[in-house]
C-alpha positions in Angstrom: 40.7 28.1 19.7 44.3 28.8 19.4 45.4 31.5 21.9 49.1 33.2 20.6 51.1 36.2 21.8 52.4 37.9 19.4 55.2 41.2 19.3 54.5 44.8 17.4 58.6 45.8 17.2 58.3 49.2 15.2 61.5 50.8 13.9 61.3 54.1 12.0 57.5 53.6 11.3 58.1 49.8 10.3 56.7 47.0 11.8 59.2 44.1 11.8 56.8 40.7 10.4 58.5 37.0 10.1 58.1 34.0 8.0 57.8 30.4 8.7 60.5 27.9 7.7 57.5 25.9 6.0 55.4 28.7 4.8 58.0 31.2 3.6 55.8 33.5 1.6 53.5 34.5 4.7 54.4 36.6 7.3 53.1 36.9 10.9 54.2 38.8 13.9 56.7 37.5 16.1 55.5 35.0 18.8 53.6 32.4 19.3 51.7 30.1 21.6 51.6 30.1 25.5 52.8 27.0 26.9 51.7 25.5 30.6 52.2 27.9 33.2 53.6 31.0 31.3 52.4 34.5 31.6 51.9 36.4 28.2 55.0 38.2 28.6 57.0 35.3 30.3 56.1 33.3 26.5 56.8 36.7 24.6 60.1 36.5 26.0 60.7 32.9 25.0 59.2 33.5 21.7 61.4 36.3 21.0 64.4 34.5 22.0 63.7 31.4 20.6 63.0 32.7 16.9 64.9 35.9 16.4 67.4 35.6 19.3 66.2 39.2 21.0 65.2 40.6 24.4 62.7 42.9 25.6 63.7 46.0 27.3 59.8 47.0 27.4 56.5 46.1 26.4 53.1 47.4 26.4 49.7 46.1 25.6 48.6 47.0 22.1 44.9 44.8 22.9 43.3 41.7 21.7 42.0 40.6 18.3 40.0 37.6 17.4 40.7 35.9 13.9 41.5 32.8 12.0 44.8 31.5 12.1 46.6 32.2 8.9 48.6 28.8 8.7 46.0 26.5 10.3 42.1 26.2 10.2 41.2 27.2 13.8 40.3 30.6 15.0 42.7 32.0 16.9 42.8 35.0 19.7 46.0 37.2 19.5 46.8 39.1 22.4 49.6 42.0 21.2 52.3 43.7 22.6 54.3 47.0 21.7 58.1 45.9 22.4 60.9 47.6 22.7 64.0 45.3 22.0 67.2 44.5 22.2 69.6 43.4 19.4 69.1 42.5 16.0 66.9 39.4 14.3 68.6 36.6 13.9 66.1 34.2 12.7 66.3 30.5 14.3 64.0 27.8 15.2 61.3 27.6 12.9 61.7 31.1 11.4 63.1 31.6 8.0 62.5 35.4 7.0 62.0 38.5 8.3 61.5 42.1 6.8 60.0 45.0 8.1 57.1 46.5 6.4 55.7 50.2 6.6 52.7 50.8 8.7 50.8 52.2 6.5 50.8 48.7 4.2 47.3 47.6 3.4 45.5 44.1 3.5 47.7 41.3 1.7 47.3 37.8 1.1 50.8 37.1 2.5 50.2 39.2 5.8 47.9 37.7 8.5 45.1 39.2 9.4 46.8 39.8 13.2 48.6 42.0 11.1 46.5 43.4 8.6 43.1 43.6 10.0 44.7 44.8 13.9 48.1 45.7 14.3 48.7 48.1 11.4 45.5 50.1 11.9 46.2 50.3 16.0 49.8 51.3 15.5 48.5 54.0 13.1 46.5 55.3 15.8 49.3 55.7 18.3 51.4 57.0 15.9 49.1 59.6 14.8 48.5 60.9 18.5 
């Protein structure tokens, strides 16, 4: 099982989603996998600044959500974070897109289901409350 961290950056009831270099018509949240040793937000924090060249003032757990990985065939567990950042995307490394979508956008092939299936309908909850 692939275990990723991924970042819910909301701006003006949008949630900011990136594409991959090799897969530019899917989008994802911002993250990615844990290496050796790191924390969740220790790899957030590399994640962030290694694809979109951002910081994170804050961050708060959104929860957990078990899935299938949208770009590869193993199931995956996402672990989510709310963060506030710092800056503006710049996409680098392996990203090559990035938009922000509303949050009340509905199921899509092009969306992951991290996305789709988790984020969205949580962050309509806190939102709403």
């Amino acid at each position: 099982m692939i275990r990723k961290i991924g970042a819910a950056i909301v701006k003006d009831n949008q949630l900011l989603v990136v594409s991959k270099k090799k897969s530019p018509d899917y989008y994802m949240l911002p993250g990615g996998k844990l290496e050796d040793g790191e924390t969740d937000l220790e790899a957030l924090k590399r994640e962030l600044k290694e694809e979109l060249q951002l910081e994170i003032i804050s961050s708060i757990l959104l929860g957990n959500f078990e899935t299938k990985s949208m770009l590869e065939t193993e199931s995956m567990f996402l672990t989510v974070y709310i963060v506030e950042i710092n800056g503006e995307p710049t996409p680098d490394n392996e990203i090559g897109a990035y938009k922000w979508i509303p949050i009340d956008t509905q199921e899509s092939e092009y969306f992951g289901t991290g996305i789709t299936k988790f984020t969205l309908p949580a962050l309509r909850k806190e939102i709403t409350l």
